[in-house]
Each structure stands twice: as structure tokens, then as C-alpha cells.
PDB file with SEQRES, HELIX, SHEET and CRYST1 records, atoms N, CA, C and O in Angstrom:
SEQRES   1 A   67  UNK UNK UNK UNK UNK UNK UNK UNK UNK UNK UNK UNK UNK          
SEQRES   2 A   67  UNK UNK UNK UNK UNK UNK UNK UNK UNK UNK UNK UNK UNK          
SEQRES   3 A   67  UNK UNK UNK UNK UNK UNK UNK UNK UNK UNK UNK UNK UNK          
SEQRES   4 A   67  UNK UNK UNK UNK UNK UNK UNK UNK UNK UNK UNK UNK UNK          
SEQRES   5 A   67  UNK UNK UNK UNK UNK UNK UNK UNK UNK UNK UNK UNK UNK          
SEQRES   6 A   67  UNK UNK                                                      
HELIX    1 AA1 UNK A    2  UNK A    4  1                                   3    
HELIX    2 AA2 UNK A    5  UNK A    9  3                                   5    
HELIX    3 AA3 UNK A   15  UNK A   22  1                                   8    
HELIX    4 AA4 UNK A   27  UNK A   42  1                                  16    
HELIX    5 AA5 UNK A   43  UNK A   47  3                                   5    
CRYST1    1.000    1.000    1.000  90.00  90.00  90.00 P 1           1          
ATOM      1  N   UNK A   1     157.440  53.925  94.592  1.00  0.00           N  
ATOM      2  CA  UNK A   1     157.504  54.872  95.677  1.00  0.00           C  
ATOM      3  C   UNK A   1     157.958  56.238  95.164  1.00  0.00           C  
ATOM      4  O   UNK A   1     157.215  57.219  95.211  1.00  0.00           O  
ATOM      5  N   UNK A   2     159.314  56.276  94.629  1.00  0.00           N  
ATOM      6  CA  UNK A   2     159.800  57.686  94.392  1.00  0.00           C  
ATOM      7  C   UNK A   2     158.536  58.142  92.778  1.00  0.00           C  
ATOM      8  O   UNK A   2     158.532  59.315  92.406  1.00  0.00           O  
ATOM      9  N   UNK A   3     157.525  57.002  91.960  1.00  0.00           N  
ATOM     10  CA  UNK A   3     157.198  58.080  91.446  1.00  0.00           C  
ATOM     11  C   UNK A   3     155.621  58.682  91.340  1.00  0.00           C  
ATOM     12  O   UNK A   3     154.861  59.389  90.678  1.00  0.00           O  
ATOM     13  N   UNK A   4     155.774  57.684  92.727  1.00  0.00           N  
ATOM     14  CA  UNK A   4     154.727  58.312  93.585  1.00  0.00           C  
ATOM     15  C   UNK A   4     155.086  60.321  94.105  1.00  0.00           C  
ATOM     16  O   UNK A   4     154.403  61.335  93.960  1.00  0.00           O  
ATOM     17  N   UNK A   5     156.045  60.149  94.526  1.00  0.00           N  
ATOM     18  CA  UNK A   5     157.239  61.606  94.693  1.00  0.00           C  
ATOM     19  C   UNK A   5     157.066  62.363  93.952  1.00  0.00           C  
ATOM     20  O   UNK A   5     156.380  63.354  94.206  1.00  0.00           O  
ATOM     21  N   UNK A   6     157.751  62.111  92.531  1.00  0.00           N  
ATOM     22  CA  UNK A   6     157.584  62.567  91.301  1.00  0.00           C  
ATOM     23  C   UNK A   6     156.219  62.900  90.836  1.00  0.00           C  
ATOM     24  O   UNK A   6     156.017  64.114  90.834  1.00  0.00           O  
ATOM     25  N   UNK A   7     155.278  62.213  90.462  1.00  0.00           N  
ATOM     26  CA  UNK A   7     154.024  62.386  90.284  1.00  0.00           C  
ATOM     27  C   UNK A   7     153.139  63.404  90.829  1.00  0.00           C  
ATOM     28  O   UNK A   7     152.431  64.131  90.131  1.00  0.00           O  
ATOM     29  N   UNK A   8     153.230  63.448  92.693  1.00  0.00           N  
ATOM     30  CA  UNK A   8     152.189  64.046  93.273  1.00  0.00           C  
ATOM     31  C   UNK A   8     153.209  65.342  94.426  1.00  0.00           C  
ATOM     32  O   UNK A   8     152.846  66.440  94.849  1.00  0.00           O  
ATOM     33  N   UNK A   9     154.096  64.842  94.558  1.00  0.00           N  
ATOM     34  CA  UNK A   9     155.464  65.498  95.218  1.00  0.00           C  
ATOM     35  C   UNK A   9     154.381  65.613  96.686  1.00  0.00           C  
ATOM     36  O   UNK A   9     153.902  66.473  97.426  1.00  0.00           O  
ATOM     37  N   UNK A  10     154.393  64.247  96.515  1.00  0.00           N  
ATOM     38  CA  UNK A  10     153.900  63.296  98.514  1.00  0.00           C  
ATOM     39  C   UNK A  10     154.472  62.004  98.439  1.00  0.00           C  
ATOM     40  O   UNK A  10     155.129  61.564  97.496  1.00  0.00           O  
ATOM     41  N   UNK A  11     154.206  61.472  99.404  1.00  0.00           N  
ATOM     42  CA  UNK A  11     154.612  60.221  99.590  1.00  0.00           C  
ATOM     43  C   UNK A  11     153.182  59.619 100.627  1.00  0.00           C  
ATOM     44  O   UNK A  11     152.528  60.143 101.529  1.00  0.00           O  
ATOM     45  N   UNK A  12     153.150  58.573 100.094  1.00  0.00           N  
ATOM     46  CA  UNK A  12     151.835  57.798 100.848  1.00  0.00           C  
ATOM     47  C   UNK A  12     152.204  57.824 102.654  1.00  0.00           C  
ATOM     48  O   UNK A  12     153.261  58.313 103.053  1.00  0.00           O  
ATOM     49  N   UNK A  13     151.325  57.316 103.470  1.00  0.00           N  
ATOM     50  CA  UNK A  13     151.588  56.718 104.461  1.00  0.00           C  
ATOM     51  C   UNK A  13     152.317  55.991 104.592  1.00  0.00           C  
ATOM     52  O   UNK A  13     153.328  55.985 105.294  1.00  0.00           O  
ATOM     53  N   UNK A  14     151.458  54.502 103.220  1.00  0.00           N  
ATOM     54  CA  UNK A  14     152.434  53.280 103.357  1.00  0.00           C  
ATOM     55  C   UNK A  14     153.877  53.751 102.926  1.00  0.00           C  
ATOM     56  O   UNK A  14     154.696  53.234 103.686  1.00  0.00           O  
ATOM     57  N   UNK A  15     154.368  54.406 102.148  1.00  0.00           N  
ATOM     58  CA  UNK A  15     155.549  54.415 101.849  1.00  0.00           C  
ATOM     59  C   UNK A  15     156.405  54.915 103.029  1.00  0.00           C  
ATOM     60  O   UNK A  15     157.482  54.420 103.362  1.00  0.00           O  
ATOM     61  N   UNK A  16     155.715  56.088 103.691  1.00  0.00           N  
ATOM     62  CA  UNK A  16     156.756  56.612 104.960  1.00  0.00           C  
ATOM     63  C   UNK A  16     156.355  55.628 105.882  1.00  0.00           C  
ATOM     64  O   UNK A  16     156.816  56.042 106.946  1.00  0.00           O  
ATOM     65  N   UNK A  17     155.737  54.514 106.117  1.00  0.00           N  
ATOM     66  CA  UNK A  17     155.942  53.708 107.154  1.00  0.00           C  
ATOM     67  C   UNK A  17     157.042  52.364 106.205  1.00  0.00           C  
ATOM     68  O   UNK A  17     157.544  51.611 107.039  1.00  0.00           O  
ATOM     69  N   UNK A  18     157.157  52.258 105.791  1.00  0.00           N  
ATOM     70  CA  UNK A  18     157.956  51.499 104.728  1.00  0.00           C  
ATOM     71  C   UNK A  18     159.566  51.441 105.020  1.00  0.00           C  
ATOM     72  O   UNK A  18     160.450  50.685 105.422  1.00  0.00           O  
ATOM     73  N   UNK A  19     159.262  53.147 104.402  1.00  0.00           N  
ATOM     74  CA  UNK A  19     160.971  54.203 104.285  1.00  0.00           C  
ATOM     75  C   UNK A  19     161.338  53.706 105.572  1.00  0.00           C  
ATOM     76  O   UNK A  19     162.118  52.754 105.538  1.00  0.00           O  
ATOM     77  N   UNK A  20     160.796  54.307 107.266  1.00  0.00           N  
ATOM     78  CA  UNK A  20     161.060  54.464 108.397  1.00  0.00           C  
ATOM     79  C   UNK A  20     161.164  53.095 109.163  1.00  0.00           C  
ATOM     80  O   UNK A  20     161.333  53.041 110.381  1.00  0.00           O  
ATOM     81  N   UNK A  21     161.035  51.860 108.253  1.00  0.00           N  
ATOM     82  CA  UNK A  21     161.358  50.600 108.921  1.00  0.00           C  
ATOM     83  C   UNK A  21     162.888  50.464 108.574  1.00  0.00           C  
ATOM     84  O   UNK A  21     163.610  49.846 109.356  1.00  0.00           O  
ATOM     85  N   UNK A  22     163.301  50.907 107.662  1.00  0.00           N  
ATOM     86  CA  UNK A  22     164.768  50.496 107.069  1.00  0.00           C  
ATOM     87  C   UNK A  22     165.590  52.210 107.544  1.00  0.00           C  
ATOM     88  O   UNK A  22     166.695  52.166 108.085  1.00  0.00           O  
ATOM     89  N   UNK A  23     164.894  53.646 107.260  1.00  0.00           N  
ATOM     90  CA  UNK A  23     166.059  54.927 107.843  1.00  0.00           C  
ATOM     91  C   UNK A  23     165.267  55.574 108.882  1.00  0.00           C  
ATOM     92  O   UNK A  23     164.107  55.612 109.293  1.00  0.00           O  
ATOM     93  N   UNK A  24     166.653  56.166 109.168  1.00  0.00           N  
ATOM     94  CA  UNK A  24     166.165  56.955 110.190  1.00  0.00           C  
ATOM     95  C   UNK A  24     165.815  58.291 109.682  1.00  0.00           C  
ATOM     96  O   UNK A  24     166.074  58.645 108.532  1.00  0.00           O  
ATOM     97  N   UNK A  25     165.126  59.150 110.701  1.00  0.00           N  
ATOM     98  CA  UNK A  25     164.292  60.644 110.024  1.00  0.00           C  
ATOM     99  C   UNK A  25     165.124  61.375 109.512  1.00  0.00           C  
ATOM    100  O   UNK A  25     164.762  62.070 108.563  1.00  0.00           O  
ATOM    101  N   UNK A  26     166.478  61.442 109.975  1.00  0.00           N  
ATOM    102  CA  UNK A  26     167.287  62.870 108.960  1.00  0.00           C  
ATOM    103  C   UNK A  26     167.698  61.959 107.531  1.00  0.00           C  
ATOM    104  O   UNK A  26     168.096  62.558 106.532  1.00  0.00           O  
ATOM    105  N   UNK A  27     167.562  60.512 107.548  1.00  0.00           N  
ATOM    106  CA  UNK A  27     168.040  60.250 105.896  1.00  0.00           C  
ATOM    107  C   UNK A  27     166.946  60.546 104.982  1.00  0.00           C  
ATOM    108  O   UNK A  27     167.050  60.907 103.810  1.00  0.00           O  
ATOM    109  N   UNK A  28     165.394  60.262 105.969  1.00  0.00           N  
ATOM    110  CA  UNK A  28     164.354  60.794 105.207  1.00  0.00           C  
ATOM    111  C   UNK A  28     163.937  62.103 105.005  1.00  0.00           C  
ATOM    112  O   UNK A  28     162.884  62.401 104.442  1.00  0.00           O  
ATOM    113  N   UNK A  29     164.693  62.840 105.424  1.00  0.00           N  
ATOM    114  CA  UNK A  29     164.719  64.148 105.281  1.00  0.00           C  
ATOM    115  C   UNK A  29     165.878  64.491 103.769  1.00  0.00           C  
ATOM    116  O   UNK A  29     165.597  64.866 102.631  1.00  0.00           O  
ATOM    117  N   UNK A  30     166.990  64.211 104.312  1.00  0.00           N  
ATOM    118  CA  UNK A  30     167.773  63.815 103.411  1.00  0.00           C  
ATOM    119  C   UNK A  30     167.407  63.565 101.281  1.00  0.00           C  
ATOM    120  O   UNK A  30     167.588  64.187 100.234  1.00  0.00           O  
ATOM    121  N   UNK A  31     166.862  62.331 101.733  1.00  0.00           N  
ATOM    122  CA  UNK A  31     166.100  61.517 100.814  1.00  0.00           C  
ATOM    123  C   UNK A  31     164.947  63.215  99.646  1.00  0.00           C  
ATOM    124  O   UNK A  31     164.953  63.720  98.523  1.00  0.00           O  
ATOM    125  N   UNK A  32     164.284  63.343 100.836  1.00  0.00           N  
ATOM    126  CA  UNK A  32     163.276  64.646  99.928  1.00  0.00           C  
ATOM    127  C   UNK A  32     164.192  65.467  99.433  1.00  0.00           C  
ATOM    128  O   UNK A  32     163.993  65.823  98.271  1.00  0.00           O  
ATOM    129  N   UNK A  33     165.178  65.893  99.991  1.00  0.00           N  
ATOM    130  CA  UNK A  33     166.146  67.116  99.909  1.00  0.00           C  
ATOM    131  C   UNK A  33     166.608  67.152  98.091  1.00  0.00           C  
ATOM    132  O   UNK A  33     166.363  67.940  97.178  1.00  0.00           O  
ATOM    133  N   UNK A  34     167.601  65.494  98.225  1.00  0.00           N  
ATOM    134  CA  UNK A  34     167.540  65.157  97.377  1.00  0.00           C  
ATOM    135  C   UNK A  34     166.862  65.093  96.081  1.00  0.00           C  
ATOM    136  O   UNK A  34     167.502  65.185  95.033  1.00  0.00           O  
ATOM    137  N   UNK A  35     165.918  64.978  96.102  1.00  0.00           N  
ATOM    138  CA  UNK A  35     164.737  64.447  95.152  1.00  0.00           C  
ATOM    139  C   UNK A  35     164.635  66.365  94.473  1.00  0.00           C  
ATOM    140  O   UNK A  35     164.815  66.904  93.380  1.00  0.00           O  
ATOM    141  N   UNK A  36     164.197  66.893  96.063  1.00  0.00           N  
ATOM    142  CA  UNK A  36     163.969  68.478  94.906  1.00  0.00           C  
ATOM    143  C   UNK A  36     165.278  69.123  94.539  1.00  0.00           C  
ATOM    144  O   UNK A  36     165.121  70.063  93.760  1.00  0.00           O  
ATOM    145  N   UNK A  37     166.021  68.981  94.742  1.00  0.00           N  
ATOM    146  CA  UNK A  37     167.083  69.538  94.391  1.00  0.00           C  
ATOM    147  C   UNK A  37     167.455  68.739  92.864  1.00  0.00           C  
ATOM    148  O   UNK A  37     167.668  69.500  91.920  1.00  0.00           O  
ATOM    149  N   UNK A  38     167.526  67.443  92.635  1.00  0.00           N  
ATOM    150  CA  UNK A  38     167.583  66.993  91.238  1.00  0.00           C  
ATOM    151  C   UNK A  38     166.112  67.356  90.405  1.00  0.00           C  
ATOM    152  O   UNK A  38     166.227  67.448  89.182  1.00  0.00           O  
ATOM    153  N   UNK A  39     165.394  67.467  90.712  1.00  0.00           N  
ATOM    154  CA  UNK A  39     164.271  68.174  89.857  1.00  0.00           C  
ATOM    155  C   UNK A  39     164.633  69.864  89.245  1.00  0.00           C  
ATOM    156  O   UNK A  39     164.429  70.439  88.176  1.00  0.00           O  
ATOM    157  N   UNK A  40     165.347  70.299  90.724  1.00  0.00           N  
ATOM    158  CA  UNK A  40     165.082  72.106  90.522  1.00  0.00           C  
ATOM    159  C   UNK A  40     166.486  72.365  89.336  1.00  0.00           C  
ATOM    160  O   UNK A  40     166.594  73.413  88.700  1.00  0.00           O  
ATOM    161  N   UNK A  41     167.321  71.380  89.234  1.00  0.00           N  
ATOM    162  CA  UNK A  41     168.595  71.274  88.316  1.00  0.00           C  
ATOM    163  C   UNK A  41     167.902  70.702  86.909  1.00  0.00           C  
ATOM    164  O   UNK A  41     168.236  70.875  85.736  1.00  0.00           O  
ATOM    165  N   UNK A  42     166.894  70.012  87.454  1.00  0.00           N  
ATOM    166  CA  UNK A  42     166.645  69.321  86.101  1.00  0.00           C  
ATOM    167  C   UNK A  42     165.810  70.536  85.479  1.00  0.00           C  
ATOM    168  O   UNK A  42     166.041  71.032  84.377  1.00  0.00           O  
ATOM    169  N   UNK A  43     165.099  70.817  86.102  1.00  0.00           N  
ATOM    170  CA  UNK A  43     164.491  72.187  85.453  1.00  0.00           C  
ATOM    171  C   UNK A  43     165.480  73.239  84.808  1.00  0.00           C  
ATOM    172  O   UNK A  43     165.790  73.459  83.637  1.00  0.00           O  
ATOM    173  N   UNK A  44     165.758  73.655  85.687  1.00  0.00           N  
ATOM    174  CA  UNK A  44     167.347  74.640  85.171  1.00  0.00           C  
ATOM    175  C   UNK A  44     167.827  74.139  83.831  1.00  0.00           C  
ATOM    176  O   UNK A  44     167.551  74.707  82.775  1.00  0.00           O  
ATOM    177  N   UNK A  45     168.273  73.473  83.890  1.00  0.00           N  
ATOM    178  CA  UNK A  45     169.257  72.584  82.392  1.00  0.00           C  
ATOM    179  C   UNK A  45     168.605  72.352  81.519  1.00  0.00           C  
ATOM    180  O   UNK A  45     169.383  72.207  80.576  1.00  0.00           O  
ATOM    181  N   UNK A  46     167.483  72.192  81.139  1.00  0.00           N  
ATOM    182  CA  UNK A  46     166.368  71.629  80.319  1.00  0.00           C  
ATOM    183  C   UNK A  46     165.816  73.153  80.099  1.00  0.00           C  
ATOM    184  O   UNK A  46     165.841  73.627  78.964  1.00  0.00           O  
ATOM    185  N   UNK A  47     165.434  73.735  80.946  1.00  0.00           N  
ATOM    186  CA  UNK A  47     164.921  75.282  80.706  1.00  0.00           C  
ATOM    187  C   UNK A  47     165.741  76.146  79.876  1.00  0.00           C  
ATOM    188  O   UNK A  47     165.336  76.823  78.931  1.00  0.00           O  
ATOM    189  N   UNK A  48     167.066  76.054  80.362  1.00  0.00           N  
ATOM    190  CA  UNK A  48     167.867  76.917  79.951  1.00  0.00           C  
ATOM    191  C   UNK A  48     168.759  76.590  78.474  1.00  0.00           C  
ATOM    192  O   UNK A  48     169.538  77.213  77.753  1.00  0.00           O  
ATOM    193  N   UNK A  49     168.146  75.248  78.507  1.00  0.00           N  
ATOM    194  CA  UNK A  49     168.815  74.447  77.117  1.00  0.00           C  
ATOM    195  C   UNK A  49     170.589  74.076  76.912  1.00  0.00           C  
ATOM    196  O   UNK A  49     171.307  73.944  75.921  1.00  0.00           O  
ATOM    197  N   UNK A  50     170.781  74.011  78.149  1.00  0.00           N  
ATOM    198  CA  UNK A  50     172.069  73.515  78.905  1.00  0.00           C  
ATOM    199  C   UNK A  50     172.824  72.640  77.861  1.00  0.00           C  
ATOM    200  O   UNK A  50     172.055  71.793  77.408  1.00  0.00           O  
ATOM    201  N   UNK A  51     174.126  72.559  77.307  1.00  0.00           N  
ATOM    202  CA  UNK A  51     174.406  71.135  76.278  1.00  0.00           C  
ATOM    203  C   UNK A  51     174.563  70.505  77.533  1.00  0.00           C  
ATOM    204  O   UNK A  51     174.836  71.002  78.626  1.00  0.00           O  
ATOM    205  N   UNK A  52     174.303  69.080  77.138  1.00  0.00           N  
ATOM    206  CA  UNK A  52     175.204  67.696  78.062  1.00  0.00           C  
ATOM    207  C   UNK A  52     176.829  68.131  77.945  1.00  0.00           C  
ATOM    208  O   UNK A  52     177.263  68.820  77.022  1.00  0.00           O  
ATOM    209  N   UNK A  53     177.297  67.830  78.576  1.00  0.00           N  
ATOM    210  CA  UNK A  53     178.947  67.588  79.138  1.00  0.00           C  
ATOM    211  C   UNK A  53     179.347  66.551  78.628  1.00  0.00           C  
ATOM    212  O   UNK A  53     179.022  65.430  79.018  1.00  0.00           O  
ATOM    213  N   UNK A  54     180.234  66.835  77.528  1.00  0.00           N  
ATOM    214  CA  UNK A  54     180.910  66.186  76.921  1.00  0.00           C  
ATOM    215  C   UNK A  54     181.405  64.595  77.324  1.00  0.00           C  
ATOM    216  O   UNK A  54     181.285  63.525  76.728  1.00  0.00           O  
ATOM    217  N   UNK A  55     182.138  65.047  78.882  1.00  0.00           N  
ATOM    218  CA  UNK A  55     182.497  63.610  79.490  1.00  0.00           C  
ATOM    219  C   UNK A  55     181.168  63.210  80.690  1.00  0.00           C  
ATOM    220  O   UNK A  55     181.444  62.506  81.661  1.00  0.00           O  
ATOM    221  N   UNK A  56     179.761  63.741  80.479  1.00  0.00           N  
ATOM    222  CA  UNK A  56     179.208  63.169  80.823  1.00  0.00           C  
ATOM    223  C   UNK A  56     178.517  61.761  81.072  1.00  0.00           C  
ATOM    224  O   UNK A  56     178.171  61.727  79.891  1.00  0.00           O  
ATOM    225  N   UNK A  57     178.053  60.665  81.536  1.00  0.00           N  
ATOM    226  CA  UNK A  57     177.461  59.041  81.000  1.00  0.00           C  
ATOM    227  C   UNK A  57     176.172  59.737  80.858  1.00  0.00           C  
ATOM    228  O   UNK A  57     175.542  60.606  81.461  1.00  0.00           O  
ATOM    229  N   UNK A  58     175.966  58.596  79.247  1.00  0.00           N  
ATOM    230  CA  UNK A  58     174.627  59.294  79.310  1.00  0.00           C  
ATOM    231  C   UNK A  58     173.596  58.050  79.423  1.00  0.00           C  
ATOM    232  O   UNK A  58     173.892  56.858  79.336  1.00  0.00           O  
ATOM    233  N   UNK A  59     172.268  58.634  79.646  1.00  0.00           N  
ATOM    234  CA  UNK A  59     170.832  57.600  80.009  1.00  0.00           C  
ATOM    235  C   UNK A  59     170.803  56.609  78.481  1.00  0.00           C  
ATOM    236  O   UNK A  59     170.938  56.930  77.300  1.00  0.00           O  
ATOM    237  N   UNK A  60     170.621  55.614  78.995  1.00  0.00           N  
ATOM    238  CA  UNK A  60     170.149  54.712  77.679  1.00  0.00           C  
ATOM    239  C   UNK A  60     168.887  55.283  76.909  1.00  0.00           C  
ATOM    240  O   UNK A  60     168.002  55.777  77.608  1.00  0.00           O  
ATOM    241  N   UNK A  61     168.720  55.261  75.525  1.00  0.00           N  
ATOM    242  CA  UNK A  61     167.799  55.741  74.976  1.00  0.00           C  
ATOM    243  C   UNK A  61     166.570  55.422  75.293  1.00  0.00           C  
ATOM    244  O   UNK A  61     165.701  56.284  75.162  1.00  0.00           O  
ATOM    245  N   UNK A  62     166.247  54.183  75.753  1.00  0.00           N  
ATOM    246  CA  UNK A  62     164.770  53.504  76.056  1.00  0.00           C  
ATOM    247  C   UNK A  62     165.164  52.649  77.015  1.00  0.00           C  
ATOM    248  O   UNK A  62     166.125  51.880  76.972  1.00  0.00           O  
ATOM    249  N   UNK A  63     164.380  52.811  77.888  1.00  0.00           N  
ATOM    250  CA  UNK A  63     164.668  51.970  79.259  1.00  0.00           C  
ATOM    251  C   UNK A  63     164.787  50.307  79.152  1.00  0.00           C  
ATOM    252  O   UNK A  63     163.836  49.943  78.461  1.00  0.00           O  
ATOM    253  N   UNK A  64     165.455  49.342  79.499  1.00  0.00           N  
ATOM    254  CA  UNK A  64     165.392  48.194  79.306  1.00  0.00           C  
ATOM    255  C   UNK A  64     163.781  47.508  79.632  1.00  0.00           C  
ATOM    256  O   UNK A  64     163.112  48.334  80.252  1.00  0.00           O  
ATOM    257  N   UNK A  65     163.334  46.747  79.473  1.00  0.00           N  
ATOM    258  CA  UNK A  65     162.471  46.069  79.763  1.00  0.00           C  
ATOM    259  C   UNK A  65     162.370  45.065  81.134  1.00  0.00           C  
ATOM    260  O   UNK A  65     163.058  44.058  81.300  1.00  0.00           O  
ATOM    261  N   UNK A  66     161.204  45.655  82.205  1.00  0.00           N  
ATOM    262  CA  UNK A  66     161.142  45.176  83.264  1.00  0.00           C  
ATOM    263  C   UNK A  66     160.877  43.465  82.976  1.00  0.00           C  
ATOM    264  O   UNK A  66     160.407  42.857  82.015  1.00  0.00           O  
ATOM    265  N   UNK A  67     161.528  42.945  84.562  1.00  0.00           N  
ATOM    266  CA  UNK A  67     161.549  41.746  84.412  1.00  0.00           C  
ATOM    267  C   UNK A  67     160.278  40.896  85.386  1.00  0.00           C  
ATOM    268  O   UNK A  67     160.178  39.670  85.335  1.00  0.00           O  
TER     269      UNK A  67                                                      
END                                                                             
């Protein structure tokens, strides 16, 4: 779903009939808000060549393997 988001920056039908069985409209509002706002940072930091934060956690190097 989200990289459906990521990918096309939409979301299917099925997914917003999906989302809207389990939240209500301002979390799905919420939810997008979210999403561009960690992109428009991720841009920023990566653009600007930002160091990581020292006491930051960081991402595992290679994603584990789906099960």
C-alpha cells in the first residue's frame, strides 16, 4: 500500500476502501500528511548532505528477508 504512495504518490481505490474500513478521514488525512512531510525531510537531508546524528538508531544495512 504505502509503496504504492511512494511510487506513484496515489493510493488505489482498493487501498482507500481498505484504509477507511479500519480509520477514520482525518487519520487518513493525517496518514498523507505524514508520508509528505517524511519524504520533503528526506529530501532536505540527503540534498543537503546532512551527517546522521550521532545518537541517532540507524536502518539495518540490508533489509531482512521476507517471510
Amino acid at each position: 500500500m504505502l509503496s504504492t504512495l511512494e511510487d506513484t504518490a496515489r493510493l488505489s481505490q482498493a487501498a482507500w476502501d481498505g484504509l477507511r474500513a479500519h480509520y477514520e478521514d482525518g487519520q487518513l488525512l493525517e496518514l498523507l500528511v505524514l508520508a509528505g512531510w517524511y519524504r520533503t525531510i528526506s529530501y532536505l537531508a540527503n540534498g543537503l548532505l546532512l551527517e546522521e546524528e550521532p545518537w541517532g538508531t540507524r536502518f539495518p544495512a540490508t533489509a531482512p528477508p521476507r517471510e
